[in-house]
C-alpha positions in Angstrom: -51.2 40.4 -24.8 -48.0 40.0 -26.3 -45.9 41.1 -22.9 -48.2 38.3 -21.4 -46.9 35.8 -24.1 -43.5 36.8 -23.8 -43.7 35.7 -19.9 -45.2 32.6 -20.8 -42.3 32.0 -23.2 -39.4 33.4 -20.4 -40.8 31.0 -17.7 -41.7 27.9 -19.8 -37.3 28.3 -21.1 -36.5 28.8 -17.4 -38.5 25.9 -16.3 -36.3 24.0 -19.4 -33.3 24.8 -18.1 -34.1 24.0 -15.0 -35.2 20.6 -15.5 -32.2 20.0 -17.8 -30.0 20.9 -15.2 -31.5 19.1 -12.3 -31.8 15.5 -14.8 -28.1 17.0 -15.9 -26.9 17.2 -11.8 -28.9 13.8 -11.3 -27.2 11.7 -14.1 -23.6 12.7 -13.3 -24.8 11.8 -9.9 -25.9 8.4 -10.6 -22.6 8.3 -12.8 -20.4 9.0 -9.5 -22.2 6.6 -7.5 -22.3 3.6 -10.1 -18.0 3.8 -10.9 -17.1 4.6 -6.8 -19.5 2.7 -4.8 -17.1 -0.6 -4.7 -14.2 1.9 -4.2 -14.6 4.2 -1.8 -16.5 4.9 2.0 -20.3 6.5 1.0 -19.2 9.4 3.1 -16.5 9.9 0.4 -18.5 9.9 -2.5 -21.1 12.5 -0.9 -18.2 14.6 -1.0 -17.3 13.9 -4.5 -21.1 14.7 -5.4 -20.5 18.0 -4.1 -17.7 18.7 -5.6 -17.8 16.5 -9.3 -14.7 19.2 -10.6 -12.3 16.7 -8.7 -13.5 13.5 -11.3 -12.7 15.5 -14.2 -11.1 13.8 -16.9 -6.8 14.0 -17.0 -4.6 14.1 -14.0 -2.5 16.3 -11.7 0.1 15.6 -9.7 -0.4 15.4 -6.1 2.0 13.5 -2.8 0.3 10.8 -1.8 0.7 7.1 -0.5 0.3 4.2 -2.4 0.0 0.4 -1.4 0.5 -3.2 -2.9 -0.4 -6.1 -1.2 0.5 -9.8 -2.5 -0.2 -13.3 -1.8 2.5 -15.4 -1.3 2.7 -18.4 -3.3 -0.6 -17.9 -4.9 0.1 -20.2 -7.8 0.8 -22.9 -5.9 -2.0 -22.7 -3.6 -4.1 -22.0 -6.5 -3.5 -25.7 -8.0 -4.7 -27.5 -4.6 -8.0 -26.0 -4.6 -10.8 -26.3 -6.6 -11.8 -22.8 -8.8 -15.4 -22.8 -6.7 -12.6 -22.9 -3.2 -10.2 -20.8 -4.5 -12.9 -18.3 -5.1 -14.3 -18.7 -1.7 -10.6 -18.3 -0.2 -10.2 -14.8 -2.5 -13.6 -13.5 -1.5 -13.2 -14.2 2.4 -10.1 -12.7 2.0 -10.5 -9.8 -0.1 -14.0 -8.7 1.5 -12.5 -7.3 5.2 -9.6 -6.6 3.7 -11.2 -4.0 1.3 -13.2 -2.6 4.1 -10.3 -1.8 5.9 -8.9 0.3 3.3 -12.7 2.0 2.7 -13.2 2.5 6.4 -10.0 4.4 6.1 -10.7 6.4 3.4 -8.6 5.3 1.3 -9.4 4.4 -2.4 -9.4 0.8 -3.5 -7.7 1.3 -7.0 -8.1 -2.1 -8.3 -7.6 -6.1 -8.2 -5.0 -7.9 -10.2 -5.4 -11.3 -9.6 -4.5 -12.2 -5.9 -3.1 -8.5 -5.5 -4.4 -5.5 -3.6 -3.9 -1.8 -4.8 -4.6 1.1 -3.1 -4.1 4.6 -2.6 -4.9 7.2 0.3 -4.9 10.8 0.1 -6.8 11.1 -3.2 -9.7 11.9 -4.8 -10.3 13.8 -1.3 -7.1 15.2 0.1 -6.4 14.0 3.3 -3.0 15.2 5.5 -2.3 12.2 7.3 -2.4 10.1 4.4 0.8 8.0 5.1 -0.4 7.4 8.9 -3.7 5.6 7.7 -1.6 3.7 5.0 0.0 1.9 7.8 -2.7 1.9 10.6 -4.7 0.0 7.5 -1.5 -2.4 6.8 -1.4 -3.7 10.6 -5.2 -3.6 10.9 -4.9 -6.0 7.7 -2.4 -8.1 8.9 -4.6 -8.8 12.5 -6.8 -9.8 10.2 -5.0 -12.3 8.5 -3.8 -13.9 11.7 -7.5 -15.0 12.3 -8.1 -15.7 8.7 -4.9 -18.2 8.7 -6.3 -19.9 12.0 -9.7 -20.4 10.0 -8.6 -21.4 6.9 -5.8 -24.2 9.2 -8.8 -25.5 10.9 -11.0 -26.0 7.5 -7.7 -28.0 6.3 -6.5 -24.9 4.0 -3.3 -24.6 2.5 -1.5 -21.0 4.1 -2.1 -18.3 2.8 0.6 -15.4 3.6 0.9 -11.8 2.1 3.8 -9.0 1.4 3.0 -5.5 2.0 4.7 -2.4 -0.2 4.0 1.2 0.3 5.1 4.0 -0.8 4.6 8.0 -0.1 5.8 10.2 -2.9 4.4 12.3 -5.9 2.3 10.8 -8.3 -0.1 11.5 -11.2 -3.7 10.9 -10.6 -6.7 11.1 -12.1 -9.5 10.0 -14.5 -7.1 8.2 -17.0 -9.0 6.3 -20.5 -11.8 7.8 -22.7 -15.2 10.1 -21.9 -16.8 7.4 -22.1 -14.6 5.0 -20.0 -12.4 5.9 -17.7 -10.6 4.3 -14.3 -9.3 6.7 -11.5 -6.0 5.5 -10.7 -2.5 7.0 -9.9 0.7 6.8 -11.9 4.7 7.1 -12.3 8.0 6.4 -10.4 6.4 6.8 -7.2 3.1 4.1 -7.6 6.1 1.8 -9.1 8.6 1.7 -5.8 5.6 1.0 -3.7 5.1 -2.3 -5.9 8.5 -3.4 -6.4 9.0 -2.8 -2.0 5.9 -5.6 -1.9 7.8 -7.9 -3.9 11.3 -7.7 -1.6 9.4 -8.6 1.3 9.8 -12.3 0.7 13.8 -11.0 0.5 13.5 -10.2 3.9 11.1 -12.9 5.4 8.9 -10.0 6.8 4.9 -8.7 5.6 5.5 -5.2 5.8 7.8 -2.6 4.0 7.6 1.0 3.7 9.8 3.2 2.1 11.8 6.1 3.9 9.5 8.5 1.7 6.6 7.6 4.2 8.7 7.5 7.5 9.6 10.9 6.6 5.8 11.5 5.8 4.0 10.0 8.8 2.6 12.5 11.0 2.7 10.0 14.0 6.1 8.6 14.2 5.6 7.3 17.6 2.9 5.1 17.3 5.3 3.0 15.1 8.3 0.5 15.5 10.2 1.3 12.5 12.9 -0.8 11.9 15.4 0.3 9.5 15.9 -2.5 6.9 18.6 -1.6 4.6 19.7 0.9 1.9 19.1 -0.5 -1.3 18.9 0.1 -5.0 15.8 -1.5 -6.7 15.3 -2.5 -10.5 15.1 0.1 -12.5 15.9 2.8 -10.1 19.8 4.1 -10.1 19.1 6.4 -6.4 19.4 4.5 -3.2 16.5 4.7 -0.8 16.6 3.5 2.9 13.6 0.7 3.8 12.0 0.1 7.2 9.8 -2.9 8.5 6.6 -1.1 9.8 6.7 -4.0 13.1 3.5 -5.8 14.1 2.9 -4.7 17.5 0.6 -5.5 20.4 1.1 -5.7 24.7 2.7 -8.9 24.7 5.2 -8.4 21.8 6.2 -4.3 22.0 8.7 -4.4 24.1 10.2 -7.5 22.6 9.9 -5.7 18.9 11.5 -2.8 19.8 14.6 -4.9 21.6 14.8 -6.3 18.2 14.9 -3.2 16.2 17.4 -1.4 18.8 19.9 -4.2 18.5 19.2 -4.3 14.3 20.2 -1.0 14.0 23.3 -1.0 15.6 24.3 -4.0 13.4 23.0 -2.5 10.9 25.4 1.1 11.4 28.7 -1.7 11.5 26.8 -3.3 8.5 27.2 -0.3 6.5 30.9 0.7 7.8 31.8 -2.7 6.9 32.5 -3.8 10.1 31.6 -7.3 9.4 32.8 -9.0 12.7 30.3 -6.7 14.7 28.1 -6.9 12.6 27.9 -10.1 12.7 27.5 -10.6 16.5 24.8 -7.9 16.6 22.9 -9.8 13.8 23.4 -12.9 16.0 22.1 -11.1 19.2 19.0 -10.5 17.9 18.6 -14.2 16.7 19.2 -15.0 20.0 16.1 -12.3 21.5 13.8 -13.7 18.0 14.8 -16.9 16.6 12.5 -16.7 13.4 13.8 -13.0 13.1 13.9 -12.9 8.6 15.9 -10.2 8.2 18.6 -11.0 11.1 19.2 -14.2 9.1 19.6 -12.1 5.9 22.4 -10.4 7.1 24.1 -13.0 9.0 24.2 -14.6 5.9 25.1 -11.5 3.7 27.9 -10.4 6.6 29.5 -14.2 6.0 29.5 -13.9 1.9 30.9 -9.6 2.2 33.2 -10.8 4.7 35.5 -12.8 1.3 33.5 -11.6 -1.4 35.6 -9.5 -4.4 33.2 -6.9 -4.9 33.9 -4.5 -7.8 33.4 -1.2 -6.1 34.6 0.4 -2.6 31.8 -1.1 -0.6 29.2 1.5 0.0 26.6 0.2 2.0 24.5 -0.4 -0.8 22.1 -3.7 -1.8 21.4 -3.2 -5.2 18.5 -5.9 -6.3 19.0 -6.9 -10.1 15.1 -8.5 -10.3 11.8 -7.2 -9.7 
Protein backbone atom coordinates (compact mmCIF):
# COMPACT_ATOMS: atom_id res chain seq x y z
CA UNK A 1 0.00 0.00 0.00
CA UNK A 2 2.38 2.50 0.87
CA UNK A 3 4.95 1.55 -2.15
CA UNK A 4 1.70 2.06 -4.21
CA UNK A 5 1.28 5.60 -2.63
CA UNK A 6 4.70 6.47 -2.97
CA UNK A 7 4.24 5.91 -6.95
CA UNK A 8 1.30 7.87 -6.97
CA UNK A 9 3.22 10.60 -5.26
CA UNK A 10 6.58 10.13 -7.81
CA UNK A 11 4.31 10.38 -10.95
CA UNK A 12 1.81 13.10 -9.83
CA UNK A 13 5.66 15.44 -8.97
CA UNK A 14 6.90 14.23 -12.36
CA UNK A 15 3.75 15.17 -14.12
CA UNK A 16 4.34 18.81 -12.06
CA UNK A 17 7.42 19.27 -13.46
CA UNK A 18 6.51 18.46 -16.52
CA UNK A 19 3.77 20.73 -17.03
CA UNK A 20 5.84 23.53 -15.36
CA UNK A 21 8.41 23.08 -17.77
CA UNK A 22 6.34 22.78 -20.93
CA UNK A 23 4.06 26.26 -19.70
CA UNK A 24 7.88 27.35 -18.62
CA UNK A 25 9.29 26.48 -22.54
CA UNK A 26 5.82 27.97 -23.82
CA UNK A 27 6.05 31.40 -22.13
CA UNK A 28 9.62 32.18 -22.94
CA UNK A 29 8.35 31.16 -26.33
CA UNK A 30 5.57 33.53 -26.58
CA UNK A 31 8.20 36.10 -24.99
CA UNK A 32 10.65 35.45 -28.11
CA UNK A 33 8.01 35.76 -30.55
CA UNK A 34 6.22 39.00 -28.99
CA UNK A 35 9.90 41.35 -28.73
CA UNK A 36 11.34 39.84 -32.49
CA UNK A 37 8.43 39.41 -34.69
CA UNK A 38 8.76 43.17 -36.08
CA UNK A 39 12.52 42.56 -36.15
CA UNK A 40 13.60 39.74 -37.61
CA UNK A 41 12.63 36.90 -40.64
CA UNK A 42 10.15 34.05 -38.75
CA UNK A 43 12.79 31.63 -39.94
CA UNK A 44 15.18 33.54 -37.55
CA UNK A 45 13.21 33.43 -34.64
CA UNK A 46 12.49 29.52 -34.95
CA UNK A 47 16.09 29.41 -34.58
CA UNK A 48 16.17 31.62 -31.60
CA UNK A 49 13.37 29.35 -30.07
CA UNK A 50 15.70 26.53 -30.26
CA UNK A 51 18.30 27.97 -29.05
CA UNK A 52 16.86 30.88 -26.18
CA UNK A 53 20.79 30.78 -24.49
CA UNK A 54 21.67 33.37 -27.38
CA UNK A 55 18.71 36.12 -25.85
CA UNK A 56 20.28 35.96 -22.52
CA UNK A 57 20.57 39.04 -20.72
CA UNK A 58 24.28 41.16 -21.09
CA UNK A 59 26.47 41.18 -24.14
CA UNK A 60 29.52 39.76 -25.86
CA UNK A 61 31.46 40.95 -28.27
CA UNK A 62 31.23 39.68 -31.70
CA UNK A 63 32.48 41.29 -35.61
CA UNK A 64 29.67 42.22 -37.27
CA UNK A 65 28.24 44.92 -39.71
CA UNK A 66 26.21 47.67 -38.85
CA UNK A 67 24.00 50.08 -40.92
CA UNK A 68 22.41 53.76 -40.70
CA UNK A 69 20.23 55.01 -43.11
CA UNK A 70 18.97 58.77 -43.21
CA UNK A 71 16.56 60.96 -44.93
CA UNK A 72 17.82 63.84 -46.40
CA UNK A 73 16.22 66.99 -45.49
CA UNK A 74 13.60 65.41 -43.38
CA UNK A 75 12.77 68.55 -41.51
CA UNK A 76 12.17 70.40 -44.27
CA UNK A 77 9.97 68.02 -46.00
CA UNK A 78 8.37 67.39 -42.77
CA UNK A 79 6.84 71.07 -42.65
CA UNK A 80 5.14 70.78 -46.30
CA UNK A 81 3.09 67.87 -45.40
CA UNK A 82 0.51 67.31 -43.30
CA UNK A 83 1.30 64.81 -39.99
CA UNK A 84 -1.61 62.24 -41.48
CA UNK A 85 0.99 62.57 -45.17
CA UNK A 86 3.95 62.58 -43.58
CA UNK A 87 2.99 59.43 -41.83
CA UNK A 88 1.81 57.87 -44.99
CA UNK A 89 5.25 59.01 -46.78
CA UNK A 90 7.31 57.26 -43.53
CA UNK A 91 5.18 54.07 -43.68
CA UNK A 92 5.39 53.54 -47.57
CA UNK A 93 8.82 54.06 -47.13
CA UNK A 94 9.81 52.33 -44.17
CA UNK A 95 7.60 49.12 -44.87
CA UNK A 96 9.87 47.52 -48.10
CA UNK A 97 12.60 48.96 -46.84
CA UNK A 98 12.38 46.93 -43.58
CA UNK A 99 11.59 43.86 -45.44
CA UNK A 100 14.70 44.09 -47.25
CA UNK A 101 16.73 44.07 -44.26
CA UNK A 102 14.31 40.96 -42.71
CA UNK A 103 14.49 39.10 -45.97
CA UNK A 104 18.17 39.27 -45.52
CA UNK A 105 18.42 38.28 -42.20
CA UNK A 106 19.44 40.95 -40.87
CA UNK A 107 18.10 42.43 -37.57
CA UNK A 108 16.05 45.69 -37.67
CA UNK A 109 17.57 47.38 -34.43
CA UNK A 110 15.34 50.28 -34.24
CA UNK A 111 13.67 53.62 -35.76
CA UNK A 112 14.80 57.02 -34.71
CA UNK A 113 12.66 59.29 -36.33
CA UNK A 114 13.20 59.28 -40.17
CA UNK A 115 16.41 56.97 -39.55
CA UNK A 116 17.01 53.23 -40.17
CA UNK A 117 19.30 51.03 -37.95
CA UNK A 118 20.34 47.75 -38.51
CA UNK A 119 22.67 45.15 -37.97
CA UNK A 120 23.58 41.67 -39.77
CA UNK A 121 25.43 38.90 -38.38
CA UNK A 122 23.79 38.79 -35.00
CA UNK A 123 21.55 37.21 -32.88
CA UNK A 124 22.35 34.23 -35.45
CA UNK A 125 25.89 34.33 -36.70
CA UNK A 126 26.06 34.58 -40.19
CA UNK A 127 29.77 34.60 -42.31
CA UNK A 128 28.87 36.79 -45.03
CA UNK A 129 27.44 39.32 -42.97
CA UNK A 130 29.18 42.39 -44.70
CA UNK A 131 28.05 40.94 -48.31
CA UNK A 132 24.27 41.07 -47.36
CA UNK A 133 24.83 44.59 -45.69
CA UNK A 134 25.46 45.92 -49.06
CA UNK A 135 23.38 43.55 -51.40
CA UNK A 136 20.43 45.00 -48.87
CA UNK A 137 21.84 48.86 -49.36
CA UNK A 138 21.51 48.64 -53.32
CA UNK A 139 18.36 46.51 -53.18
CA UNK A 140 17.11 49.61 -50.96
CA UNK A 141 18.26 52.19 -53.04
CA UNK A 142 16.24 50.32 -56.39
CA UNK A 143 13.66 50.81 -54.24
CA UNK A 144 13.85 54.24 -53.70
CA UNK A 145 14.19 55.07 -57.39
CA UNK A 146 10.49 53.83 -57.81
CA UNK A 147 9.40 55.27 -54.62
CA UNK A 148 10.76 58.84 -55.75
CA UNK A 149 8.93 58.34 -59.25
CA UNK A 150 5.64 57.65 -57.11
CA UNK A 151 5.85 60.15 -54.64
CA UNK A 152 6.93 63.02 -58.09
CA UNK A 153 3.82 61.87 -59.74
CA UNK A 154 1.41 62.27 -56.38
CA UNK A 155 3.10 66.01 -56.33
CA UNK A 156 5.57 64.89 -53.27
CA UNK A 157 8.37 66.85 -52.16
CA UNK A 158 11.84 64.42 -52.73
CA UNK A 159 12.63 62.40 -50.60
CA UNK A 160 16.52 61.22 -50.71
CA UNK A 161 18.59 58.99 -48.20
CA UNK A 162 22.48 58.49 -47.04
CA UNK A 163 23.72 55.22 -46.33
CA UNK A 164 26.63 54.39 -43.48
CA UNK A 165 27.90 51.03 -42.76
CA UNK A 166 30.28 49.74 -40.90
CA UNK A 167 31.97 46.08 -40.21
CA UNK A 168 33.99 45.90 -37.06
CA UNK A 169 33.66 44.54 -33.37
CA UNK A 170 30.91 45.42 -31.36
CA UNK A 171 29.08 44.59 -28.17
CA UNK A 172 25.74 43.02 -28.52
CA UNK A 173 23.19 41.85 -26.64
CA UNK A 174 20.07 42.09 -24.37
CA UNK A 175 21.00 45.54 -22.87
CA UNK A 176 18.16 47.25 -19.97
CA UNK A 177 16.42 45.30 -17.08
CA UNK A 178 14.81 41.46 -16.76
CA UNK A 179 12.02 42.86 -17.20
CA UNK A 180 12.75 45.20 -20.26
CA UNK A 181 15.27 44.88 -22.34
CA UNK A 182 16.14 45.86 -26.24
CA UNK A 183 18.75 43.70 -28.32
CA UNK A 184 20.94 46.09 -29.83
CA UNK A 185 24.72 46.50 -30.56
CA UNK A 186 27.25 49.02 -29.12
CA UNK A 187 30.75 50.90 -29.13
CA UNK A 188 33.28 52.53 -31.48
CA UNK A 189 32.40 50.40 -34.18
CA UNK A 190 28.18 50.88 -34.30
CA UNK A 191 29.35 54.70 -33.98
CA UNK A 192 31.66 54.98 -37.35
CA UNK A 193 28.96 53.33 -39.26
CA UNK A 194 26.54 56.43 -38.17
CA UNK A 195 28.85 59.21 -38.46
CA UNK A 196 29.93 57.55 -42.46
CA UNK A 197 25.82 58.02 -43.06
CA UNK A 198 26.06 61.59 -42.16
CA UNK A 199 29.26 62.43 -44.71
CA UNK A 200 27.43 61.12 -47.46
CA UNK A 201 25.83 64.49 -48.11
CA UNK A 202 29.87 65.58 -48.03
CA UNK A 203 30.25 63.63 -50.91
CA UNK A 204 26.90 64.14 -52.88
CA UNK A 205 26.64 60.21 -53.05
CA UNK A 206 23.84 57.46 -51.01
CA UNK A 207 26.20 55.01 -50.13
CA UNK A 208 29.39 54.71 -47.93
CA UNK A 209 31.11 51.93 -46.40
CA UNK A 210 34.07 51.81 -44.53
CA UNK A 211 37.37 49.93 -45.50
CA UNK A 212 36.56 47.59 -42.40
CA UNK A 213 33.73 46.01 -44.71
CA UNK A 214 35.70 46.06 -48.07
CA UNK A 215 38.27 44.16 -46.18
CA UNK A 216 35.33 41.95 -44.86
CA UNK A 217 33.22 41.22 -47.86
CA UNK A 218 33.45 37.74 -49.01
CA UNK A 219 32.38 38.81 -52.67
CA UNK A 220 34.57 41.62 -53.75
CA UNK A 221 33.78 41.22 -57.22
CA UNK A 222 30.30 41.68 -57.35
CA UNK A 223 31.04 45.27 -56.24
CA UNK A 224 32.27 48.66 -57.72
CA UNK A 225 34.10 50.02 -54.87
CA UNK A 226 35.27 53.30 -55.33
CA UNK A 227 37.81 54.52 -53.05
CA UNK A 228 36.52 57.87 -51.51
CA UNK A 229 39.12 59.28 -49.45
CA UNK A 230 41.18 58.78 -46.22
CA UNK A 231 39.77 60.70 -43.57
CA UNK A 232 39.63 61.38 -39.94
CA UNK A 233 36.09 61.55 -38.45
CA UNK A 234 34.78 63.37 -35.11
CA UNK A 235 35.83 61.88 -32.36
CA UNK A 236 38.15 59.33 -33.92
CA UNK A 237 42.08 60.39 -33.95
CA UNK A 238 42.94 56.98 -36.58
CA UNK A 239 42.52 57.51 -40.24
CA UNK A 240 40.32 55.06 -42.09
CA UNK A 241 40.02 54.80 -45.94
CA UNK A 242 36.12 55.19 -47.29
CA UNK A 243 34.61 53.67 -50.54
CA UNK A 244 31.28 54.45 -52.48
CA UNK A 245 29.64 50.98 -52.77
CA UNK A 246 28.38 52.20 -56.79
CA UNK A 247 24.83 51.68 -57.87
CA UNK A 248 25.09 49.33 -60.72
CA UNK A 249 23.01 47.80 -63.38
CA UNK A 250 23.60 46.81 -67.52
CA UNK A 251 23.26 50.13 -68.75
CA UNK A 252 25.40 51.95 -66.17
CA UNK A 253 28.43 49.26 -65.13
CA UNK A 254 30.65 49.90 -67.52
CA UNK A 255 30.16 53.60 -67.18
CA UNK A 256 30.57 53.29 -63.14
CA UNK A 257 33.63 51.51 -63.24
CA UNK A 258 35.21 54.15 -65.93
CA UNK A 259 34.41 56.46 -63.20
CA UNK A 260 36.00 54.83 -60.38
CA UNK A 261 39.19 53.82 -62.53
CA UNK A 262 39.89 57.40 -63.50
CA UNK A 263 38.95 58.48 -59.46
CA UNK A 264 41.52 56.54 -58.25
CA UNK A 265 44.21 57.62 -60.12
CA UNK A 266 43.31 61.23 -59.18
CA UNK A 267 42.83 60.15 -56.12
CA UNK A 268 46.80 58.40 -55.79
CA UNK A 269 48.15 62.32 -57.19
CA UNK A 270 45.53 63.57 -54.65
CA UNK A 271 47.28 62.05 -51.84
CA UNK A 272 51.01 62.72 -53.20
CA UNK A 273 49.88 66.25 -53.52
CA UNK A 274 50.15 66.43 -57.00
CA UNK A 275 47.50 68.97 -57.32
CA UNK A 276 47.85 69.79 -61.12
CA UNK A 277 47.07 66.04 -61.96
CA UNK A 278 44.95 65.68 -59.81
CA UNK A 279 43.15 68.08 -60.91
CA UNK A 280 42.83 67.06 -64.54
CA UNK A 281 41.99 63.47 -63.51
CA UNK A 282 39.14 64.95 -61.21
CA UNK A 283 38.09 66.89 -64.34
CA UNK A 284 38.13 63.72 -66.61
CA UNK A 285 35.70 62.09 -64.84
CA UNK A 286 33.37 65.13 -64.85
CA UNK A 287 33.74 65.02 -68.22
CA UNK A 288 32.58 60.77 -68.38
CA UNK A 289 29.70 61.92 -65.29
CA UNK A 290 28.69 65.41 -65.15
CA UNK A 291 26.66 65.11 -61.83
CA UNK A 292 29.66 62.98 -60.49
CA UNK A 293 29.48 64.41 -56.21
CA UNK A 294 32.63 63.51 -55.27
CA UNK A 295 34.65 64.53 -58.51
CA UNK A 296 33.38 68.08 -57.75
CA UNK A 297 34.60 67.72 -54.13
CA UNK A 298 37.92 67.36 -55.00
CA UNK A 299 38.17 69.67 -57.91
CA UNK A 300 37.15 72.01 -55.53
CA UNK A 301 39.45 70.76 -52.56
CA UNK A 302 42.56 70.35 -55.25
CA UNK A 303 41.84 74.35 -56.10
CA UNK A 304 41.73 75.53 -52.14
CA UNK A 305 45.21 72.76 -51.16
CA UNK A 306 46.70 74.10 -54.24
CA UNK A 307 47.30 78.00 -51.93
CA UNK A 308 46.14 76.90 -48.76
CA UNK A 309 48.80 77.37 -45.59
CA UNK A 310 48.09 74.20 -43.99
CA UNK A 311 49.72 73.67 -40.58
CA UNK A 312 51.15 70.22 -40.98
CA UNK A 313 53.27 68.38 -43.97
CA UNK A 314 50.27 67.47 -45.99
CA UNK A 315 49.41 63.88 -45.43
CA UNK A 316 46.70 62.84 -47.39
CA UNK A 317 44.38 63.27 -44.66
CA UNK A 318 40.60 64.93 -44.51
CA UNK A 319 40.00 65.31 -41.09
CA UNK A 320 35.97 66.32 -40.53
CA UNK A 321 35.65 68.62 -37.41
CA UNK A 322 31.53 67.96 -37.22
CA UNK A 323 29.41 64.94 -36.97
Amino acid sequence: MYIGIFYIQAFSIFMLVTLYKYFSEERDKKMIRGAFQHYLNPAVISTLIENPSLLKLGGEKKTLTVFFSDVRGFTTISESLSPEKLTSVLNEYFTPMTKVVLDSNGLLDKYIGDAIMAVWGAPITLLDHADRALDASLEMLEILKILQAKWKADGLPHLDIGIGINTGEMVVGNMGSDQRFDYTVLGDSVNLGSRLEGITKNYGIRLICSQFTKESVLNPDKYIFRELDFIRVKGKNEPIKIYEVMEQNPETKNLMKSVAKEFEEGLAFYKKGDWDNAFAKFQKVLELRPEDGPAKVFVSRCEYLKTAELDHPWDGIWTYKTK
